[in-house]
C-alpha positions as CSV (number, residue, x, y, z in Angstrom):
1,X,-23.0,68.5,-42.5
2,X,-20.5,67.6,-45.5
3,X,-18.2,66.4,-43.2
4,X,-20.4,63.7,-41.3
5,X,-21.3,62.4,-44.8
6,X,-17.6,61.9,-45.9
7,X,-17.0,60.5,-42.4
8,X,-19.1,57.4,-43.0
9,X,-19.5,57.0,-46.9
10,X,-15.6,56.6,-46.8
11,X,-15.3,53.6,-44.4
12,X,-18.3,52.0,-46.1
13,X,-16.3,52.2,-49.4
14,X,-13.1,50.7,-48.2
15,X,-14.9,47.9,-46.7
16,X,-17.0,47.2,-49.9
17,X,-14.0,47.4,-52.0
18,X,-12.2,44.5,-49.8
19,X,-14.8,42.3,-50.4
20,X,-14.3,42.2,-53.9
21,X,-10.3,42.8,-54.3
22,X,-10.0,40.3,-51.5
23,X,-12.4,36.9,-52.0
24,X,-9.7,34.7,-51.6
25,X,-9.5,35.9,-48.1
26,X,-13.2,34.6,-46.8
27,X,-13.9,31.5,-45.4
28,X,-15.2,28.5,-47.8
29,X,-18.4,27.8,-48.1
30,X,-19.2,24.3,-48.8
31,X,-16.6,21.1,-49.8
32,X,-17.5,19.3,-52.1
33,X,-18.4,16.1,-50.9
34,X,-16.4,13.5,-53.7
35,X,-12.8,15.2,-52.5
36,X,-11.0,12.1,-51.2
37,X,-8.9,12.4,-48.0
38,X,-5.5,13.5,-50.3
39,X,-7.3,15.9,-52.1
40,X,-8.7,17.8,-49.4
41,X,-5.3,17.9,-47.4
42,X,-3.6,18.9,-50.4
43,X,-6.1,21.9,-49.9
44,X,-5.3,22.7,-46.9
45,X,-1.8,22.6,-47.7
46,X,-2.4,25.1,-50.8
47,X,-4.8,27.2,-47.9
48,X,-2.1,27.2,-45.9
49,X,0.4,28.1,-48.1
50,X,-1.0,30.8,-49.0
51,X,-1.6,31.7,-45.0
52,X,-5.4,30.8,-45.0
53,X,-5.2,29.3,-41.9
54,X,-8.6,28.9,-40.9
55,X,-9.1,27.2,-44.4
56,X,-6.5,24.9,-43.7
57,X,-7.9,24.0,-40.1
58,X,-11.2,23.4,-41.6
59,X,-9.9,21.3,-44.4
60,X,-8.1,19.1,-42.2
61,X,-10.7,18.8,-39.8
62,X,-13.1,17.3,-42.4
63,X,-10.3,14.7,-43.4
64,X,-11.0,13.4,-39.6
65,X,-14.6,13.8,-40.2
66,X,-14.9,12.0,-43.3
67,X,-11.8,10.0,-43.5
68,X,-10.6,9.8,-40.2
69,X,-11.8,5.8,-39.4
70,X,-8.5,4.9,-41.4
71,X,-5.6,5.2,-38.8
72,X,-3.4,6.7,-41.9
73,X,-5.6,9.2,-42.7
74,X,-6.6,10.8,-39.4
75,X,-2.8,10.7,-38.3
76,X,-2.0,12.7,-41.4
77,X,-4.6,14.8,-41.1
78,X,-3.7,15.3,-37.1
79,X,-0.3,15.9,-38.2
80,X,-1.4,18.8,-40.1
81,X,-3.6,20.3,-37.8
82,X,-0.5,20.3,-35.4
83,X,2.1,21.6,-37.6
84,X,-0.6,24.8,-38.3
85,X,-1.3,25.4,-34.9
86,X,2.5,25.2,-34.4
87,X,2.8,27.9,-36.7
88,X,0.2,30.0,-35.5
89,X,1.6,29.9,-31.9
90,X,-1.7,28.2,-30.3
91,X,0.8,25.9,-28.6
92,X,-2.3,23.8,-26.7
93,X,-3.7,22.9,-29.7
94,X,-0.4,21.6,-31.3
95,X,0.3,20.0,-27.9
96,X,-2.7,18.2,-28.0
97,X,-2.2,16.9,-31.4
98,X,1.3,16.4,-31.7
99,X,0.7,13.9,-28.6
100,X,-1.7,12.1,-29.5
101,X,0.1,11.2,-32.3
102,X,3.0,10.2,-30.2
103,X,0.8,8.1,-28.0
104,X,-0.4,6.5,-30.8
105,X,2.8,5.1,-32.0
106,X,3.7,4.3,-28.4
107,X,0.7,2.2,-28.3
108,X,0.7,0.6,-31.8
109,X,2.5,-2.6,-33.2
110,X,5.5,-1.0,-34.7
111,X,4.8,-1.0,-38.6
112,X,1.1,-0.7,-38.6
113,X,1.1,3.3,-38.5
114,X,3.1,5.0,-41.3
115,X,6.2,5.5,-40.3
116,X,7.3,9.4,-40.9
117,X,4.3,10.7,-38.8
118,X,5.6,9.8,-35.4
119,X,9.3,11.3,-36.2
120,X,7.7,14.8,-37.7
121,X,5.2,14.8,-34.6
122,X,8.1,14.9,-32.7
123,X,9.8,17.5,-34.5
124,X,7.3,19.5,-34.5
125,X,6.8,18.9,-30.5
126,X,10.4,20.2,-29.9
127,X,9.4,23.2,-31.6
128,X,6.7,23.9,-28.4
129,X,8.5,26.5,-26.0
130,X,9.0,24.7,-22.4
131,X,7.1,27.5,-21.0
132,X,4.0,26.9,-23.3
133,X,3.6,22.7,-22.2
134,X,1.6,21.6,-20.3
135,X,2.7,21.6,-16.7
136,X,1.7,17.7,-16.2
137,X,4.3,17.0,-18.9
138,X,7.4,19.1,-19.3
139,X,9.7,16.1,-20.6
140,X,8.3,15.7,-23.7
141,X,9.7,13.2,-26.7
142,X,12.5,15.1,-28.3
143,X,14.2,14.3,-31.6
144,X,17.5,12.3,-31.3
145,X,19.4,14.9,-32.5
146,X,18.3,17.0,-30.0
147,X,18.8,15.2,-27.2
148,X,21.9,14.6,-28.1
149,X,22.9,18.1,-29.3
150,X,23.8,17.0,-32.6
């Protein structure tokens, strides 16, 4: 009967003690709602720094919800959202981002969108295994010094 009692008291502790060494690693709760557009990507930056990704994701998703009417913004905040998915190999997601972005740029006056965006978008495309795009769109935008070997 000892034994039974070790058997789950044990499991209970380890997972109480987690909760409290670990905090950092929960989700977050509520944003405040005065953080301007830099200051919450510059949190998800920090979150994903520190390999909170679902922080991050949610950080950057509430740039587009509360900043994303400003072209600038929601192309940063995109840009973000692609570059985490990259590194967390959801390769769909990123696709999905990465090419919008592109298709923005391709259908924008040159010099109304800020410039770096569209070459890191890129980038950060080429980094999408073949195997892993879409098959409607194989040939995607590759950076010049890719295509080029260089």
């Amino acid at each position: 009967m000892k034994k039974r009692v070790f058997i789950i008291i044990v499991p209970v502790l380890f997972a109480a003690a987690a909760v409290f060494l670990f905090p950092s690693c929960g989700t977050i709760e509520e944003i405040p709602d005065d953080l301007s557009a830099a200051q919450l990507i510059q949190l998800g930056q920090d979150a994903y720094g520190k390999s909170q990704y679902k922080n991050a994701e949610m950080y950057y998703r509430m740039v587009i919800s509360r900043y994303g009417m400003d072209n600038s913004i929601y192309i940063e905040a995109r840009y973000e959202l692609g570059h985490l998915y990259i590194k967390e190999k959801k390769y769909d997601d990123a696709y999905s981002s990465l090419k919008e972005i592109i298709d923005l740029y391709a259908s924008t006056t040159p010099g109304t969108l800020p410039g770096a965006f569209n070459k890191l978008a890129q980038i950060e495309m080429a980094k999408i295994p073949a195997n892993k795009l879409p098959k409607t769109d194989e040939t995607v935008v590759k950076p010049a010094a890719q295509e080029t070997g260089n």
